[in-house]
PyMOL CGO cylinders between C-alpha atoms (Angstrom):
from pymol import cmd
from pymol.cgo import CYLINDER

trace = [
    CYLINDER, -19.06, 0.06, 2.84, -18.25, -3.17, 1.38, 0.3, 1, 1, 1, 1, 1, 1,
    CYLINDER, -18.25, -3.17, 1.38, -19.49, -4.24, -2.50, 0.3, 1, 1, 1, 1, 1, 1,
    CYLINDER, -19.49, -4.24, -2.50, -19.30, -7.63, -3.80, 0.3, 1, 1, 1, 1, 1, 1,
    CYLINDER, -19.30, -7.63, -3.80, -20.99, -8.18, -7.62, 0.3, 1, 1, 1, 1, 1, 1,
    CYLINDER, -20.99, -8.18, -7.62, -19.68, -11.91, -7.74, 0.3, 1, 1, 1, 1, 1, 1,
    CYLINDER, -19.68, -11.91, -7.74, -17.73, -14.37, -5.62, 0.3, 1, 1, 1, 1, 1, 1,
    CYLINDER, -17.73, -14.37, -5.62, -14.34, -13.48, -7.35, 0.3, 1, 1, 1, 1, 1, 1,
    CYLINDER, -14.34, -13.48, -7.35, -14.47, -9.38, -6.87, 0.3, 1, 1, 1, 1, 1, 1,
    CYLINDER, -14.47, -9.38, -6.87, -14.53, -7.03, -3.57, 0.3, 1, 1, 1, 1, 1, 1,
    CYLINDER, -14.53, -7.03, -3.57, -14.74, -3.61, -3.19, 0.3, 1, 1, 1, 1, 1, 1,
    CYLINDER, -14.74, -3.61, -3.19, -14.17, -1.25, -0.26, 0.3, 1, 1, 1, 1, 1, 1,
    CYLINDER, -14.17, -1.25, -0.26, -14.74, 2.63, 0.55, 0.3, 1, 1, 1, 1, 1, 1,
    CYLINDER, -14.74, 2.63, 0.55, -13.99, 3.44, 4.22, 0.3, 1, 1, 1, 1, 1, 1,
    CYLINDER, -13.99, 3.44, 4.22, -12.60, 4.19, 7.09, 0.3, 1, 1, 1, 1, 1, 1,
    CYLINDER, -12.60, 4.19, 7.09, -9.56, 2.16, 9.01, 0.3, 1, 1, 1, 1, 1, 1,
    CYLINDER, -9.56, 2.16, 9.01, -6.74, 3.08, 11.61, 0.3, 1, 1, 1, 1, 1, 1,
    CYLINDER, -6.74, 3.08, 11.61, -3.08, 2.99, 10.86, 0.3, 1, 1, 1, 1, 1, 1,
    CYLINDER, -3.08, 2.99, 10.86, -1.28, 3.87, 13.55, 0.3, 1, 1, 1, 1, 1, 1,
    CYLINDER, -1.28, 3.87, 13.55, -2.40, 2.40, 16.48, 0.3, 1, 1, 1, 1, 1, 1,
    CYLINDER, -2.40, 2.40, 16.48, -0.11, 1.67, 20.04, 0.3, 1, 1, 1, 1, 1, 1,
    CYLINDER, -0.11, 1.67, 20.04, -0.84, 0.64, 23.54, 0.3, 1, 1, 1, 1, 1, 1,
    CYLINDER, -0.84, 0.64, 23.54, 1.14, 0.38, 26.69, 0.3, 1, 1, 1, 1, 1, 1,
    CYLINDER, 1.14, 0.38, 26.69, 0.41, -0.56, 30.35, 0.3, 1, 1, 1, 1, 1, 1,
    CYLINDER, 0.41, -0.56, 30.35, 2.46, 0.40, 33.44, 0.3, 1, 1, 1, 1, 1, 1,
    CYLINDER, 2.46, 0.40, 33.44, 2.06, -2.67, 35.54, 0.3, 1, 1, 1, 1, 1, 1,
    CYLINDER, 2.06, -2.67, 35.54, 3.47, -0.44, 38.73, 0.3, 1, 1, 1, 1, 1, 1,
    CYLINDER, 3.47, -0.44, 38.73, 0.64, 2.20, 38.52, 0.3, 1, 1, 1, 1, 1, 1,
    CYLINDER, 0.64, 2.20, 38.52, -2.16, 0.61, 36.67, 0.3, 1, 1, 1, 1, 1, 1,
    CYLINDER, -2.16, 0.61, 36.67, -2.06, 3.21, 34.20, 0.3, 1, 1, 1, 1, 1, 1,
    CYLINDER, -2.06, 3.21, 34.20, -3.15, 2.42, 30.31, 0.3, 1, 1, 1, 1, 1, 1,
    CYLINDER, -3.15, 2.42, 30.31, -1.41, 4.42, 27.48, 0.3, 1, 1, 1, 1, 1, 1,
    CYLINDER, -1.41, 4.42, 27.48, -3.44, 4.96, 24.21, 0.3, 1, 1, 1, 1, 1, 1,
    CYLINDER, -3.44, 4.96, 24.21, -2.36, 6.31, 20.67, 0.3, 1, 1, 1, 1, 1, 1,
    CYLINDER, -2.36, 6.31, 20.67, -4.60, 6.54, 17.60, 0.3, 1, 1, 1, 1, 1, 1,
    CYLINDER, -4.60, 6.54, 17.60, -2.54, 8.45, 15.47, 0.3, 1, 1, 1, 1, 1, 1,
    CYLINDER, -2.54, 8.45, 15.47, -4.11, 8.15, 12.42, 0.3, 1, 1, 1, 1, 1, 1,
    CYLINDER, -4.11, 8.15, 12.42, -6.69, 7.16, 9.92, 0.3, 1, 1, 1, 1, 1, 1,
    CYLINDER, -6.69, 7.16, 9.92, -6.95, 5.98, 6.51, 0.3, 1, 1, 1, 1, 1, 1,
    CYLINDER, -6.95, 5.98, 6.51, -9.98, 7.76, 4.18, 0.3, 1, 1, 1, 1, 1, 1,
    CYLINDER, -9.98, 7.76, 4.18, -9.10, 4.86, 1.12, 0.3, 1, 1, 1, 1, 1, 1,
    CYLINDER, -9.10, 4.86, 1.12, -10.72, 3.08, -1.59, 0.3, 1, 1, 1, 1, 1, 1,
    CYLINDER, -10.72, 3.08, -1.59, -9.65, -0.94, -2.38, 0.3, 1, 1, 1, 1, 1, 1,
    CYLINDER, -9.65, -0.94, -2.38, -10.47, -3.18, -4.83, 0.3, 1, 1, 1, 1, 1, 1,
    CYLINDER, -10.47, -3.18, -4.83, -9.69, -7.03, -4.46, 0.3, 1, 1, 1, 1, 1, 1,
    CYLINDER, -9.69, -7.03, -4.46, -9.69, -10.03, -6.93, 0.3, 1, 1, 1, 1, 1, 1,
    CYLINDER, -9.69, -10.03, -6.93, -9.58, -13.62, -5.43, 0.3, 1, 1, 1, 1, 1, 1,
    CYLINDER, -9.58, -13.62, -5.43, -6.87, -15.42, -6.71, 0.3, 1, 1, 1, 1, 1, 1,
    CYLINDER, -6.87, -15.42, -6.71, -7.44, -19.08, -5.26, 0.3, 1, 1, 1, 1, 1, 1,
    CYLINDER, -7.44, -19.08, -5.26, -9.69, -20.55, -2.65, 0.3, 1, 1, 1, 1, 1, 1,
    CYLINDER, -9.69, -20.55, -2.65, -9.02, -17.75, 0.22, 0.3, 1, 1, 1, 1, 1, 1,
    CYLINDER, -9.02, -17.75, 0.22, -6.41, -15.89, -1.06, 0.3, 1, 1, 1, 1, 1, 1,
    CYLINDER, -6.41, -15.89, -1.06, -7.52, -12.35, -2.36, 0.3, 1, 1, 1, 1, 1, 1,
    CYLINDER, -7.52, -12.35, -2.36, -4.66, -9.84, -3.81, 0.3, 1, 1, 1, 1, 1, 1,
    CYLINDER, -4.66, -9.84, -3.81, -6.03, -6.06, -2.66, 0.3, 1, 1, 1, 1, 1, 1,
    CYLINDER, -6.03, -6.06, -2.66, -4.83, -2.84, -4.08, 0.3, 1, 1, 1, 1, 1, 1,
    CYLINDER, -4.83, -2.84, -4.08, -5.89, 0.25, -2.16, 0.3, 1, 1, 1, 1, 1, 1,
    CYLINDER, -5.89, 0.25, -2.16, -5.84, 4.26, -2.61, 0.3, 1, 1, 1, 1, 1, 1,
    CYLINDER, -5.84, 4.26, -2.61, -6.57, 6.91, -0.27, 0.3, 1, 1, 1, 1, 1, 1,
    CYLINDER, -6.57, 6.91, -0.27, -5.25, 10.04, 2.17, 0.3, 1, 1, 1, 1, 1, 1,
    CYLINDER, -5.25, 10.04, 2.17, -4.10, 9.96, 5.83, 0.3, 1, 1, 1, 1, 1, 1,
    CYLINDER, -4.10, 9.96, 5.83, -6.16, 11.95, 8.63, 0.3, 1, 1, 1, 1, 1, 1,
    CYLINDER, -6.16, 11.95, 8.63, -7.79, 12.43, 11.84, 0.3, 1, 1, 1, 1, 1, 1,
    CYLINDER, -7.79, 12.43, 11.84, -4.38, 13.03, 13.71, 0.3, 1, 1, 1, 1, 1, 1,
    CYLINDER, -4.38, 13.03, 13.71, -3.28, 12.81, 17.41, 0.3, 1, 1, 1, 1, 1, 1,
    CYLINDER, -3.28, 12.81, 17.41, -6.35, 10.82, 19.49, 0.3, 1, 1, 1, 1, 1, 1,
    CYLINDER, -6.35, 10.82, 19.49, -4.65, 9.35, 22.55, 0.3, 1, 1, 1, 1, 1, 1,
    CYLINDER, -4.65, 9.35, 22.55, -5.91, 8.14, 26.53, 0.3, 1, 1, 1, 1, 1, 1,
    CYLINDER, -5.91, 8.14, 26.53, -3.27, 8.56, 29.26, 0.3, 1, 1, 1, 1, 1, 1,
    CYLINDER, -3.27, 8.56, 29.26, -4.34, 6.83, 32.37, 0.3, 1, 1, 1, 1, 1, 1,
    CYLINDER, -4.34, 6.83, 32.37, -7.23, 8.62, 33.36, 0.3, 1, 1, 1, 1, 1, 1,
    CYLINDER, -7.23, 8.62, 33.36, -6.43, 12.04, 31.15, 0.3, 1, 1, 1, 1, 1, 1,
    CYLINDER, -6.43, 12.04, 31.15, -8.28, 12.01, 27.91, 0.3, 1, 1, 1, 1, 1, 1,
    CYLINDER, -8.28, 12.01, 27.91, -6.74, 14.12, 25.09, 0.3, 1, 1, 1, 1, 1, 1,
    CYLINDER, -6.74, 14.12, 25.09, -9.02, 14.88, 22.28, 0.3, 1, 1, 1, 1, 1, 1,
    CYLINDER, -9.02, 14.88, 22.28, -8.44, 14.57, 18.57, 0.3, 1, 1, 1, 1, 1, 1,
    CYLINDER, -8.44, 14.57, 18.57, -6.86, 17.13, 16.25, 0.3, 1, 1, 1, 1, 1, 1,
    CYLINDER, -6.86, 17.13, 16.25, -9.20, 16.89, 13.48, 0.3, 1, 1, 1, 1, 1, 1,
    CYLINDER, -9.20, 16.89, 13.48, -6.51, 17.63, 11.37, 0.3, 1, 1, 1, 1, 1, 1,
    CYLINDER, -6.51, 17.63, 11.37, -6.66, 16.11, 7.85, 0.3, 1, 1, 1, 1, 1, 1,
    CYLINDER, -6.66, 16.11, 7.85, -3.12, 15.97, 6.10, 0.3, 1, 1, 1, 1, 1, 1,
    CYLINDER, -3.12, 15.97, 6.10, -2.99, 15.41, 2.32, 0.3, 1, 1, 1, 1, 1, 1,
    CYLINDER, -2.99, 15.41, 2.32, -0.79, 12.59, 2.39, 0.3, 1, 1, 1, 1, 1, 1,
    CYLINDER, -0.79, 12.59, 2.39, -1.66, 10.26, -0.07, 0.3, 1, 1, 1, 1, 1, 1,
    CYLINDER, -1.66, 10.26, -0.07, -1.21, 6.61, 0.43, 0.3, 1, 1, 1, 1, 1, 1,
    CYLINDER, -1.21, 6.61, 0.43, -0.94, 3.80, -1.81, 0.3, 1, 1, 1, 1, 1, 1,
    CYLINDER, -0.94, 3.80, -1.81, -1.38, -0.01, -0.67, 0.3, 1, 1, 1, 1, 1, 1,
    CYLINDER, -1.38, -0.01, -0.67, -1.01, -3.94, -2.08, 0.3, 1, 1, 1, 1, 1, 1,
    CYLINDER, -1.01, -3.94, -2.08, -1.45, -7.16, -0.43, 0.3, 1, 1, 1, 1, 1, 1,
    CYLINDER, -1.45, -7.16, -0.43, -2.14, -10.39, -0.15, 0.3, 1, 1, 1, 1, 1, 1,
    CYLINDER, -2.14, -10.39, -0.15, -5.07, -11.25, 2.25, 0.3, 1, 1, 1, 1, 1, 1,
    CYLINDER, -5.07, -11.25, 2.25, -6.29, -14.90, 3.55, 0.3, 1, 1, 1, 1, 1, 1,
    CYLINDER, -6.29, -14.90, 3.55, -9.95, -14.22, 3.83, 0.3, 1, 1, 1, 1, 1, 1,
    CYLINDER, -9.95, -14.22, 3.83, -11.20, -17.76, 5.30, 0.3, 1, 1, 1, 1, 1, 1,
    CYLINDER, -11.20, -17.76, 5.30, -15.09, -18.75, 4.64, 0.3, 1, 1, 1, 1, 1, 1,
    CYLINDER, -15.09, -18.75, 4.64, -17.93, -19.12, 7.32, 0.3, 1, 1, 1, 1, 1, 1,
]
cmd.load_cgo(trace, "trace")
């Protein structure tokens, strides 16, 4: 869920993966997929000149241990830790 009250201010509660991977074995064909985590976080953002927008975000890791082996699907542990994360950035957000 994104909030904007003016053109100089974002905000951001959601949802986004943080530890992501992906392999192929070009022998077999076979695809390897890891999701290994989400992020549950809250950001706030302030541009600082034309496109350029410093971020600062809070939040707790989750959602642990998704992954797709070749044709063998492994489900999720819905297993939320209560790791806390903390985030800053810079971020080039270019205009439509």
């Amino acid at each position: 869920m994104l909030y904007a009250p003016d053109k100089q201010t974002l905000y951001r509660l959601g949802v986004s993966p943080s530890g992501a991977s992906w392999s192929a074995d070009t022998g077999t064909r076979d695809i390897q997929y890891e999701l290994d985590t989400w992020d549950f976080g809250y950001s706030a953002g302030r541009r600082l000149n034309g496109n350029v927008w410093l971020e600062g975000e809070v939040g707790v890791t989750g959602l642990t241990g998704m992954s797709l082996r070749g044709s063998n699907w492994e489900e999720p542990e819905f297993v939320v830790s209560n790791s806390p994360y903390v985030s800053i950035g810079l971020n080039f957000r270019p205009s439509l």
